[in-house]
N, CA, C and O atoms as a DFTB+ gen file, in Angstrom:
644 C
 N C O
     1  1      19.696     -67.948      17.177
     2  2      20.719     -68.461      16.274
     3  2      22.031     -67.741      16.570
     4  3      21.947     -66.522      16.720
     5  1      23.263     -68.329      16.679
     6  2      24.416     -67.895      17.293
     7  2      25.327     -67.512      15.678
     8  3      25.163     -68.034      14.575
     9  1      26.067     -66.670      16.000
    10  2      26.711     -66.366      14.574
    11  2      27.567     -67.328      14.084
    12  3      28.073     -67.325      12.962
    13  1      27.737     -68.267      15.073
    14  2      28.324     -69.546      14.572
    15  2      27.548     -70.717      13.377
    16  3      27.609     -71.762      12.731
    17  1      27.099     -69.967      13.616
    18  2      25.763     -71.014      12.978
    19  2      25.063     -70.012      11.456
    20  3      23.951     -70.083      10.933
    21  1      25.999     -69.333      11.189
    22  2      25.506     -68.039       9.562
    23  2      24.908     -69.606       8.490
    24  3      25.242     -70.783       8.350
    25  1      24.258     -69.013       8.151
    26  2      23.557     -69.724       6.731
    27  2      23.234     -68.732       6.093
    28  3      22.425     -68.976       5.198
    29  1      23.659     -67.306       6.228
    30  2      23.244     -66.487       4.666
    31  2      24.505     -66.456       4.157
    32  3      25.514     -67.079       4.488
    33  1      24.301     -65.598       3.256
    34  2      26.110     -65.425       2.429
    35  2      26.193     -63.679       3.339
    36  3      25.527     -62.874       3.989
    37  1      27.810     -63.996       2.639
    38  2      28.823     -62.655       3.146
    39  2      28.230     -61.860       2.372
    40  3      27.587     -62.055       1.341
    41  1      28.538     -60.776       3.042
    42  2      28.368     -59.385       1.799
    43  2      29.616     -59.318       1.199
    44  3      30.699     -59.818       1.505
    45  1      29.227     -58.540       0.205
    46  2      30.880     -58.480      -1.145
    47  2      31.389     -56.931      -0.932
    48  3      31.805     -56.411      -1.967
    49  1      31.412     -56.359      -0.103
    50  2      32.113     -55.398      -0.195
    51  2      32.708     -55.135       1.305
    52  3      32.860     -53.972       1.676
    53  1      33.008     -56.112       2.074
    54  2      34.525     -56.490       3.159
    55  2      35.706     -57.346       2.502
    56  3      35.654     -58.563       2.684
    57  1      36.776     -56.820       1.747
    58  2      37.474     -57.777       1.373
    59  2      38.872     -57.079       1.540
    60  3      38.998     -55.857       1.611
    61  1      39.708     -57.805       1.584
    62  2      41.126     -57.670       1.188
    63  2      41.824     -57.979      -0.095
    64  3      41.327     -58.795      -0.870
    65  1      43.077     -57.305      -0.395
    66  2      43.482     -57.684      -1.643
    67  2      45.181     -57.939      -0.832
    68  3      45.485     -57.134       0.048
    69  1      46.118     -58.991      -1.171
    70  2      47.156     -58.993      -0.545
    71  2      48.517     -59.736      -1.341
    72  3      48.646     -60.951      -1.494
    73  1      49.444     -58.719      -1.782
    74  2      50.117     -59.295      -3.070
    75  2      51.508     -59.159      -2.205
    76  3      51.971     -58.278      -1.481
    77  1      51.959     -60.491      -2.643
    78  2      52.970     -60.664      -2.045
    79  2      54.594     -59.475      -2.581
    80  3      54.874     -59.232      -3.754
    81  1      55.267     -59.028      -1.547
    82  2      56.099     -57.841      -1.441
    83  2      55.137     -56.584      -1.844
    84  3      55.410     -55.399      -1.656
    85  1      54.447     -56.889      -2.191
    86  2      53.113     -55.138      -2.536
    87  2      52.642     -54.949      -1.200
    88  3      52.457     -53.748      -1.000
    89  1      52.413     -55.557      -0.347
    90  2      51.534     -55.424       0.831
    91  2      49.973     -55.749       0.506
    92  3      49.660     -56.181      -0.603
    93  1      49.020     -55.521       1.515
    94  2      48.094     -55.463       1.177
    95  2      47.499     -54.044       1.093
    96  3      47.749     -53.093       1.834
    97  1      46.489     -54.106      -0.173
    98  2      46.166     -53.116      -0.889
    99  2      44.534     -52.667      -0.402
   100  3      43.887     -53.552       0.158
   101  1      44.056     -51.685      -0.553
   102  2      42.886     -51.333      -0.614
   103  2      41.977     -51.417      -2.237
   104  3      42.026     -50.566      -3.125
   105  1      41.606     -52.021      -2.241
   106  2      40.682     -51.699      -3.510
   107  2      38.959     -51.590      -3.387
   108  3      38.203     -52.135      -2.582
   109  1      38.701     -50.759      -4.400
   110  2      36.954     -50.289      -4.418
   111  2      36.191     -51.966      -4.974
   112  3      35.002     -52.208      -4.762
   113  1      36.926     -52.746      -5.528
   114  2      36.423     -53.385      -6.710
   115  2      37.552     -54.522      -6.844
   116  3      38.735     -54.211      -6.982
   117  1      37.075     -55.988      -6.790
   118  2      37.761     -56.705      -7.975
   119  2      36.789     -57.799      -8.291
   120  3      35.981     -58.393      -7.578
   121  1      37.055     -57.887      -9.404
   122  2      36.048     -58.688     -10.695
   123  2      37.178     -59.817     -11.560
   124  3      38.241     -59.511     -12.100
   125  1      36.724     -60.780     -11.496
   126  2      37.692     -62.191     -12.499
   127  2      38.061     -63.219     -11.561
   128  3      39.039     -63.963     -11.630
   129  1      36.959     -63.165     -10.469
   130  2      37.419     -64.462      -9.795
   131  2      36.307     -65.230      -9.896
   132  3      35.166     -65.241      -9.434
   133  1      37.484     -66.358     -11.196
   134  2      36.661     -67.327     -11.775
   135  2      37.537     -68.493     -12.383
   136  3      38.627     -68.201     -12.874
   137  1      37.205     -69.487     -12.372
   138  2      37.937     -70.678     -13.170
   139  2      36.944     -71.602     -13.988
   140  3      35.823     -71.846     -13.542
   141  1      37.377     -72.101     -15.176
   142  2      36.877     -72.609     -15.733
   143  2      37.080     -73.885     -16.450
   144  3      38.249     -73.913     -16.835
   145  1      36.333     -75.131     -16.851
   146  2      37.081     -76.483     -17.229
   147  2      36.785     -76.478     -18.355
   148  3      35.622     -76.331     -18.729
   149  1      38.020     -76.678     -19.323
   150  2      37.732     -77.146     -20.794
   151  2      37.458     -78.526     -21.314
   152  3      38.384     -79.168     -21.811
   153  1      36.040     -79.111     -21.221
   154  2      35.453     -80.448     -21.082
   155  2      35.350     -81.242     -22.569
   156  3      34.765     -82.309     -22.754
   157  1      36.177     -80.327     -23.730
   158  2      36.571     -81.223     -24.598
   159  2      35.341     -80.656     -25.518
   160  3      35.330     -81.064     -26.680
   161  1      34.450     -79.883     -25.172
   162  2      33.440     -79.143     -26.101
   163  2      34.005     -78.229     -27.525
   164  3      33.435     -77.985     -28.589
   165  1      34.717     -78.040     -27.258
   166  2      35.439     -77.722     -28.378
   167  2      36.437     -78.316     -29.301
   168  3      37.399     -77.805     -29.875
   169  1      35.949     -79.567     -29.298
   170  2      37.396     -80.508     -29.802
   171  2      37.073     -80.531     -31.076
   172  3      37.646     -81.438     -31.679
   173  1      36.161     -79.684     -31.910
   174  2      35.913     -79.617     -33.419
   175  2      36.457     -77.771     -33.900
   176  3      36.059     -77.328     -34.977
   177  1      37.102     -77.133     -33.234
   178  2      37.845     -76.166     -33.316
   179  2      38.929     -76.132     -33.770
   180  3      39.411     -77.259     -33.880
   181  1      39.620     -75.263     -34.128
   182  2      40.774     -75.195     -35.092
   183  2      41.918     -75.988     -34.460
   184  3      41.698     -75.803     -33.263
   185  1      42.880     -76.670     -34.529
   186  2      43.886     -77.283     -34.561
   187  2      44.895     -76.418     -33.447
   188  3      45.247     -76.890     -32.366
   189  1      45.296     -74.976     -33.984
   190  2      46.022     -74.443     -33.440
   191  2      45.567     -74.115     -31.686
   192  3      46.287     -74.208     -30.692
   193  1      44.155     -73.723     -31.784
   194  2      43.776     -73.701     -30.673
   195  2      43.662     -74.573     -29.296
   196  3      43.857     -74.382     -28.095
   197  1      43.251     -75.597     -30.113
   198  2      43.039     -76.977     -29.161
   199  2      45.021     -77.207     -28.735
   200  3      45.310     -77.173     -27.538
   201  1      45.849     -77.357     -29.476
   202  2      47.122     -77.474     -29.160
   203  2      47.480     -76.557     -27.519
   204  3      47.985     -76.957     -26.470
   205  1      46.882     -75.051     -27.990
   206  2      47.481     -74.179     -27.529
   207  2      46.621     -74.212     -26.029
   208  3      47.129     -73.814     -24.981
   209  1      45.549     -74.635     -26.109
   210  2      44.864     -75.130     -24.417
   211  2      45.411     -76.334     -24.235
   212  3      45.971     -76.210     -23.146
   213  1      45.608     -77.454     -24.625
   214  2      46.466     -78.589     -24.015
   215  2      47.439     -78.281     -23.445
   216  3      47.555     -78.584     -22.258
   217  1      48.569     -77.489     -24.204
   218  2      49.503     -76.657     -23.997
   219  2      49.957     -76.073     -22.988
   220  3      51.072     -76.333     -22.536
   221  1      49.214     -75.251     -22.513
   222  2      48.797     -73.814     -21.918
   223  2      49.545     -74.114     -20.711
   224  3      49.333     -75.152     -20.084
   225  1      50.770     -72.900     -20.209
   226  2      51.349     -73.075     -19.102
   227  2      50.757     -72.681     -17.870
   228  3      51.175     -72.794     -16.718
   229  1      49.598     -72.148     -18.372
   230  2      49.005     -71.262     -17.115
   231  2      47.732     -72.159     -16.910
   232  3      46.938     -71.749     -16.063
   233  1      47.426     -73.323     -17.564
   234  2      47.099     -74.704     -17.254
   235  2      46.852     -75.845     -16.049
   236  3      47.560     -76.848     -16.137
   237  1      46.279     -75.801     -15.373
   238  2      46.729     -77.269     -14.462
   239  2      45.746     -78.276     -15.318
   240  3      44.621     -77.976     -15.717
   241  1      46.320     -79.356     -15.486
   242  2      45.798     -81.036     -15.491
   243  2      45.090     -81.710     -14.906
   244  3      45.795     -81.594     -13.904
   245  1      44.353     -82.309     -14.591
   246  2      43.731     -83.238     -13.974
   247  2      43.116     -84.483     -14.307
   248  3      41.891     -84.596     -14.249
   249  1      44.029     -85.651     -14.731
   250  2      42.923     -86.538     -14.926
   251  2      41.273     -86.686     -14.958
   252  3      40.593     -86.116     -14.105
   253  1      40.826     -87.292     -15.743
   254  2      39.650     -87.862     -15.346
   255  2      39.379     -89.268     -15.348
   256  3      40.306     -90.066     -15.212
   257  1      38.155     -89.658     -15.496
   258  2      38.427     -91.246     -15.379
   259  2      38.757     -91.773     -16.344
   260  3      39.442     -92.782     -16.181
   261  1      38.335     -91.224     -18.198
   262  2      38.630     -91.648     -18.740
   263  2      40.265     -91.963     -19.153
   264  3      40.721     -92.695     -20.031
   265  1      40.845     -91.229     -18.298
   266  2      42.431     -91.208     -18.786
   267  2      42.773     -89.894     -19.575
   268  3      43.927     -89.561     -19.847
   269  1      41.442     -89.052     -19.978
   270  2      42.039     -87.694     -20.976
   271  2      42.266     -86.585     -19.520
   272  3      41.619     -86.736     -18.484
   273  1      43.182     -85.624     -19.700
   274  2      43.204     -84.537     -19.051
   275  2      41.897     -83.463     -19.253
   276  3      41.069     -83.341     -20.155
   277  1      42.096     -82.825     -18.111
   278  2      41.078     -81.227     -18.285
   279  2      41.823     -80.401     -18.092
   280  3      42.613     -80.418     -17.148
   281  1      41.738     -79.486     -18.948
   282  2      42.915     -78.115     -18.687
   283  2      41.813     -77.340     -18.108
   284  3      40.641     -77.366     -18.486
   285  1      42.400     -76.524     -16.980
   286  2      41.642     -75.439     -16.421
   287  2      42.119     -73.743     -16.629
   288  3      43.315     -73.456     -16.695
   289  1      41.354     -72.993     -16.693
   290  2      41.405     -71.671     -16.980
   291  2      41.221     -70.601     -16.187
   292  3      40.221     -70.547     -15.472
   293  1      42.233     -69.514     -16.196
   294  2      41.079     -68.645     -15.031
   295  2      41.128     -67.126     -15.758
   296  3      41.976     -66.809     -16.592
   297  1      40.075     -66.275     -15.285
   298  2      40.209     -64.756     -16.118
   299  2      41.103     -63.935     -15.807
   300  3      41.457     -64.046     -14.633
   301  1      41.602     -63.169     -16.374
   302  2      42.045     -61.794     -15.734
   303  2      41.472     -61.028     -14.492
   304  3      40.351     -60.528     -14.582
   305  1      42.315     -60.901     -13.149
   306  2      41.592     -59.903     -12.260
   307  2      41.824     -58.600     -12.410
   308  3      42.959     -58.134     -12.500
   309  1      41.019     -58.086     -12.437
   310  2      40.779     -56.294     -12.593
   311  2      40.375     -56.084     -10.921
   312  3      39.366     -56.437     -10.310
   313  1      41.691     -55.307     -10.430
   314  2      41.946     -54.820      -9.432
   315  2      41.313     -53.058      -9.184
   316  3      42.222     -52.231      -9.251
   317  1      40.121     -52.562      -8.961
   318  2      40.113     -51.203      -8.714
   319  2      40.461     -50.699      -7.732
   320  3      40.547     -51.423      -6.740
   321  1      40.766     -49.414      -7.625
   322  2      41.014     -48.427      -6.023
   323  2      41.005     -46.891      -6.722
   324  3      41.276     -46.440      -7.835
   325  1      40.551     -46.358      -5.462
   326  2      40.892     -44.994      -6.220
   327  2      42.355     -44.836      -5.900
   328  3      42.879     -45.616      -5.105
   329  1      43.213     -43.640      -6.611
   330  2      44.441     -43.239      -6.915
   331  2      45.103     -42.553      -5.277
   332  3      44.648     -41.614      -4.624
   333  1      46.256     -43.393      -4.994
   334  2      46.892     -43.153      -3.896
   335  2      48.246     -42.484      -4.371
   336  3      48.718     -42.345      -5.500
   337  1      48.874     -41.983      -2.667
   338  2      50.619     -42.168      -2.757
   339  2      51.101     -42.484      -3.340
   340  3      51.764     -42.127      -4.314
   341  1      50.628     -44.038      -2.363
   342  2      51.461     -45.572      -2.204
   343  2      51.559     -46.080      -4.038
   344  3      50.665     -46.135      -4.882
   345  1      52.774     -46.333      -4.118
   346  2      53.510     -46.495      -5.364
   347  2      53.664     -47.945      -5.563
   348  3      53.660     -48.109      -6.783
   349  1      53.783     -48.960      -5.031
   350  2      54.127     -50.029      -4.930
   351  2      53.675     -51.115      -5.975
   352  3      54.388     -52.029      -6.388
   353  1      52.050     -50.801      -6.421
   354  2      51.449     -51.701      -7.216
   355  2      51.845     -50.995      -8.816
   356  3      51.735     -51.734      -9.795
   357  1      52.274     -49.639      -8.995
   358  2      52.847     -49.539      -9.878
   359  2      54.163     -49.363     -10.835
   360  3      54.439     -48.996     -11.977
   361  1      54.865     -49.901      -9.537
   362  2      56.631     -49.851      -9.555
   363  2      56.598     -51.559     -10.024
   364  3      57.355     -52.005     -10.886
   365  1      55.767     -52.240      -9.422
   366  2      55.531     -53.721      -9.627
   367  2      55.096     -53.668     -11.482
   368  3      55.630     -54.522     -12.189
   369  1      54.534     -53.069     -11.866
   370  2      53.956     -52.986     -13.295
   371  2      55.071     -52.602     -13.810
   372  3      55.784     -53.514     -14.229
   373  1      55.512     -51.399     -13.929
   374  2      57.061     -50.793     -14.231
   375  2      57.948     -51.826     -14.677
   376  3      58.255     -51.872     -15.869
   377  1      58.406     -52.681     -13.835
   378  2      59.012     -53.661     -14.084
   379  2      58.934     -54.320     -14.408
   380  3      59.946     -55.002     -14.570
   381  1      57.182     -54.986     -15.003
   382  2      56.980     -55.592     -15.758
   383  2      57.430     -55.029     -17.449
   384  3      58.133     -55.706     -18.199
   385  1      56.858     -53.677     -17.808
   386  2      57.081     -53.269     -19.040
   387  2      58.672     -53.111     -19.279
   388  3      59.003     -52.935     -20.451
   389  1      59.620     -53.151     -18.378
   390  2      60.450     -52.591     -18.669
   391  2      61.653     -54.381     -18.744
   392  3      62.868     -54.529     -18.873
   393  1      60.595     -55.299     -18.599
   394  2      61.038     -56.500     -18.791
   395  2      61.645     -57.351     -17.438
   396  3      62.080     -58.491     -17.602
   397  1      61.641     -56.867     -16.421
   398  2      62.105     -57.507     -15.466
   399  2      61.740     -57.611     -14.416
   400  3      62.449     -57.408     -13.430
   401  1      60.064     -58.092     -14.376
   402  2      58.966     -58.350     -13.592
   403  2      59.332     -59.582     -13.139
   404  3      60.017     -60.360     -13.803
   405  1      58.781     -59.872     -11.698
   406  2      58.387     -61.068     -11.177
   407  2      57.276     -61.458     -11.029
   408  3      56.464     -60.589     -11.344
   409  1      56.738     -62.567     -10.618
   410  2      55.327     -63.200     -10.717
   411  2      55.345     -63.282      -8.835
   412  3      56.293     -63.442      -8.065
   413  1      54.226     -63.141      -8.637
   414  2      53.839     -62.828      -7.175
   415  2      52.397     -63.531      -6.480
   416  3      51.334     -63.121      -6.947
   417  1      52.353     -64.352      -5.617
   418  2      51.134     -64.805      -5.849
   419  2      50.128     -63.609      -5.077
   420  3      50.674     -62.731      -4.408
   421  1      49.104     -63.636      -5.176
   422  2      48.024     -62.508      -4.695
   423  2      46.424     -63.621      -3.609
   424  3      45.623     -64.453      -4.033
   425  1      46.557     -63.246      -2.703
   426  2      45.429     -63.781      -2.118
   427  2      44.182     -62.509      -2.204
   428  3      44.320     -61.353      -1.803
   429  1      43.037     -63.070      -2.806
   430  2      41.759     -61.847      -1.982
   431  2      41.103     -62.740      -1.146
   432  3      40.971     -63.948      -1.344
   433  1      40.577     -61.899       0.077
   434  2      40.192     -62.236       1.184
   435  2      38.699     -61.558       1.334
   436  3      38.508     -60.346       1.239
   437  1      37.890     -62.325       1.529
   438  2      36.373     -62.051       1.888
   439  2      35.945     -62.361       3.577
   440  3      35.659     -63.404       4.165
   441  1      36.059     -60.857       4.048
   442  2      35.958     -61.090       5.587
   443  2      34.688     -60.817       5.895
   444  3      33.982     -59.916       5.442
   445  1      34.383     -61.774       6.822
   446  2      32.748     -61.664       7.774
   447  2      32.345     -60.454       7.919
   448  3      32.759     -59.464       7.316
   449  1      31.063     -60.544       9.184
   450  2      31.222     -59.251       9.707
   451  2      31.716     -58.346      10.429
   452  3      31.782     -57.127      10.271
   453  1      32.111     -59.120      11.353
   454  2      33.917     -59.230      12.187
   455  2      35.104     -58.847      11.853
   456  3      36.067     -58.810      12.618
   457  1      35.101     -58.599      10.916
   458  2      36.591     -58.537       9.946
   459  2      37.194     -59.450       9.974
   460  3      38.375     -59.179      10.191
   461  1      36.951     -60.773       9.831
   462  2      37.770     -61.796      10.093
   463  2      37.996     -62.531       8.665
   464  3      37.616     -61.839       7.721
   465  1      38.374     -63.409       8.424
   466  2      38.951     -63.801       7.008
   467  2      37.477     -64.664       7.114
   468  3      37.120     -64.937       8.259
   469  1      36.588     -65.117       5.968
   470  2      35.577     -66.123       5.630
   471  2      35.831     -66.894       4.469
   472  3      35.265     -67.947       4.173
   473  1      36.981     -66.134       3.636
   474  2      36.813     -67.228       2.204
   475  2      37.632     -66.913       1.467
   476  3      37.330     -66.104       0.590
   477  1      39.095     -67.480       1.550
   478  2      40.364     -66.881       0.607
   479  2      40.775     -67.655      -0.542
   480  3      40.984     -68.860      -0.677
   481  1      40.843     -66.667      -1.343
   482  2      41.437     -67.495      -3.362
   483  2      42.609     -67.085      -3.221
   484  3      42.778     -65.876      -3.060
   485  1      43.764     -68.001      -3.244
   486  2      44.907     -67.163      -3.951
   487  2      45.007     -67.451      -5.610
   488  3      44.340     -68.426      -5.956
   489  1      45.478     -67.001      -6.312
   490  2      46.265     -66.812      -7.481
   491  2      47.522     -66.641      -7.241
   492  3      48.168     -65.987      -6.422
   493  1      47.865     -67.651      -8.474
   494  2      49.231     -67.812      -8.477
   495  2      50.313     -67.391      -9.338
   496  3      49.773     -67.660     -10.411
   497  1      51.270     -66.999      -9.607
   498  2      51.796     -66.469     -10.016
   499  2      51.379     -65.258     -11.046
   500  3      51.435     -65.311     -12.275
   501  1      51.048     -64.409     -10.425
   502  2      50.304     -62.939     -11.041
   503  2      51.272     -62.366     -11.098
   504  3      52.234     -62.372     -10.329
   505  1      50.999     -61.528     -12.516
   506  2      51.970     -60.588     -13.376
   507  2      50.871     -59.501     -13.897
   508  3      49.786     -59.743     -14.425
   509  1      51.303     -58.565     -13.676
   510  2      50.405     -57.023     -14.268
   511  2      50.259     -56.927     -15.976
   512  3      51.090     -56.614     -16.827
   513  1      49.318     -57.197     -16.048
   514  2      49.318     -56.343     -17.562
   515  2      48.791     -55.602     -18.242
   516  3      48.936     -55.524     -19.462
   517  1      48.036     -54.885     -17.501
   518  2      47.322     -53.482     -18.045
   519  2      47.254     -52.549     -16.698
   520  3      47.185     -52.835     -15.503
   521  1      47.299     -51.470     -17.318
   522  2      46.762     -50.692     -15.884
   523  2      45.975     -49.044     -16.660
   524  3      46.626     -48.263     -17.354
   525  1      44.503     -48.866     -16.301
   526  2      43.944     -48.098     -16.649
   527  2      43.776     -46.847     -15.856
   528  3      42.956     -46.936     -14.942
   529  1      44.379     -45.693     -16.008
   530  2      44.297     -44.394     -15.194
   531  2      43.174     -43.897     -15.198
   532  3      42.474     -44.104     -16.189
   533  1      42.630     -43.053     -14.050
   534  2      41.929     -42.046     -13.596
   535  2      41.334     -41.369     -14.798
   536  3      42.139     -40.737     -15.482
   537  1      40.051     -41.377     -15.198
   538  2      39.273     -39.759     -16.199
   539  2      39.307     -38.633     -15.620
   540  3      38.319     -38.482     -14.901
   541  1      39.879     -37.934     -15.615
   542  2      40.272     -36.528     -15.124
   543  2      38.942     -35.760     -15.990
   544  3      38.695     -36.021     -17.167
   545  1      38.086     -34.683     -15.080
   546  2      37.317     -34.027     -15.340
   547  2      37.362     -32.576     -14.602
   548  3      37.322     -32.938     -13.426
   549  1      37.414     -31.313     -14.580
   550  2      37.091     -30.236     -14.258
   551  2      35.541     -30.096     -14.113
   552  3      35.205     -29.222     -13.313
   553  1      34.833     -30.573     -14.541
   554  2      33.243     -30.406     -14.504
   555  2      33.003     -31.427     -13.269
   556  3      32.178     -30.938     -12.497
   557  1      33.376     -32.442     -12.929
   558  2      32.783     -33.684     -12.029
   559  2      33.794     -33.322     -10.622
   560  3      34.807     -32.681     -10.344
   561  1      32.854     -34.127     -10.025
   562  2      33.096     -33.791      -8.651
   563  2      33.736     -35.424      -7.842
   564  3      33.928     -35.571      -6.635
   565  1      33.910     -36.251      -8.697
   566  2      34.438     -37.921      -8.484
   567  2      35.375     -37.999      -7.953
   568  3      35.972     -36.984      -7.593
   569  1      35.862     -39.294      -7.703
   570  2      36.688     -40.014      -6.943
   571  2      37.909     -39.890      -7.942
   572  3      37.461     -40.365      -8.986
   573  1      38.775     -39.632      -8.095
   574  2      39.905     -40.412      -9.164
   575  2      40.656     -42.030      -8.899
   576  3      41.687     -42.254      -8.265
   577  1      39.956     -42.815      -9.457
   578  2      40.397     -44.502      -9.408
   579  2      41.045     -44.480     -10.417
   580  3      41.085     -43.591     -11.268
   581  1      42.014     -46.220     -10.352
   582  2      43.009     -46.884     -11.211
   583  2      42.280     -48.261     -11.142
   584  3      41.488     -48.635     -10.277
   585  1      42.754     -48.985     -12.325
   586  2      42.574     -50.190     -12.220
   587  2      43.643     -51.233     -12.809
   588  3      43.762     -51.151     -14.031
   589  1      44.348     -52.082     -12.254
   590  2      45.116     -52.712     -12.634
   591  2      44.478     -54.060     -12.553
   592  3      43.910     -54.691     -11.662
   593  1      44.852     -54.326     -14.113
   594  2      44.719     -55.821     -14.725
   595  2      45.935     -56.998     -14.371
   596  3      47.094     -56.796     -14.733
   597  1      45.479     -58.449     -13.505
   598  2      46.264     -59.245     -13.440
   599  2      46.257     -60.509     -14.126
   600  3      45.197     -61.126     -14.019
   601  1      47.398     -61.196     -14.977
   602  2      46.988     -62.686     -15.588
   603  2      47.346     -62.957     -14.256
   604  3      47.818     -62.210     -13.399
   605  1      46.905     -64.691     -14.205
   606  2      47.624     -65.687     -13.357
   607  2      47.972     -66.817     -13.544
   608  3      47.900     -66.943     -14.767
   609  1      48.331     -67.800     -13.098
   610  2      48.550     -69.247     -13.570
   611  2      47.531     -69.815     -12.766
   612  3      47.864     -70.967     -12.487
   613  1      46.563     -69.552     -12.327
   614  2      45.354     -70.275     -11.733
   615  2      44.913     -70.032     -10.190
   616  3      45.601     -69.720      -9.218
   617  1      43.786     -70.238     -10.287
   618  2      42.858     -69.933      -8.483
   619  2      42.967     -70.728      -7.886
   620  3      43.305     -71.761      -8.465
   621  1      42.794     -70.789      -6.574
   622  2      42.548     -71.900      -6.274
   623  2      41.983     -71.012      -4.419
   624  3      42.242     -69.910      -3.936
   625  1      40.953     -72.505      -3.787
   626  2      40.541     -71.449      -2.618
   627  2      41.646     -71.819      -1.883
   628  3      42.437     -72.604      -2.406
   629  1      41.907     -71.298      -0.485
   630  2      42.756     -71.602       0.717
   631  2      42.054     -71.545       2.003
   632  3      41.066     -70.894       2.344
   633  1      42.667     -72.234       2.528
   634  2      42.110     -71.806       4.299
   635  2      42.241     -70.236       4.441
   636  3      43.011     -69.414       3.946
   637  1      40.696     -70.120       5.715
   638  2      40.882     -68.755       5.693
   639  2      41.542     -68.799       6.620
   640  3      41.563     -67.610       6.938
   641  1      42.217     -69.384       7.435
   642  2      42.820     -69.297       9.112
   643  2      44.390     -68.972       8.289
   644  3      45.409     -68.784       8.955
């Protein structure tokens, strides 16, 4: 069997993280790559809510056949790494709190065994909004990691080429 020919899955721990003007980043960890369809299961829910997913700017539409839309959803990505230098992903946050953030889209990249790209999501317009520091211990002998939390306006896959 030629490696052209893979029928198992990738392993999950070759990936890239790559935010546009951030560069690409190293991380231990990211978790929230996911989207989800709101199929109208909740249309006996409060008023305000249902408005506020029709609504929702961070939303895409899609027809269906019946003529009603589906709003789609995606989670927060929680970005880990342990604690570097490189300043960049938190000068990007900075400017979020300090009100004059931009939205950036972010691709993660799931590479073969090759290092080659096998399966890319971007997110789109990502904005920082949490970022959790390092547990500092004198007794432990650990890594010191960060984790920064991203919203987005939605996933979607891309070519890996």
């Amino acid at each position: 069997m030629s490696p052209d020919d893979r029928t198992d899955p990738y392993p999950s721990h070759r990936f890239l993280v790559e935010i546009d003007a951030v560069g690409t980043a190293g991380f231990s960890e990211v978790r929230g790559l996911s989207a989800r369809v709101d199929d109208g299961a909740e249309a006996d829910g409060p008023l305000w809510r249902r408005l506020l997913v029709r609504d929702a700017s961070w939303g895409d539409r899609a027809a269906d056949p019946g003529g009603r839309g589906t709003a789609t959803a995606s989670s927060r990505l929680a970005l880990r790494r342990g604690v570097t230098d490189r300043t960049a992903l938190w000068e990007w946050f900075r400017e979020w709190t300090a009100g004059r953030g931009t939205t950036r889209p972010v691709r993660v990249v799931l590479l073969d065994e090759h290092g080659d790209p096998a399966r890319v999501w971007r997110c789109e317009r990502a904005r920082p909004v949490r970022w959790d520091g390092p547990t500092l211990s004198a007794v432990g002998s650990g890594l010191a990691t960060e984790t920064f939390e991203l919203t987005h306006d939605g996933i979607t896959e891309v070519s890996a080429e």
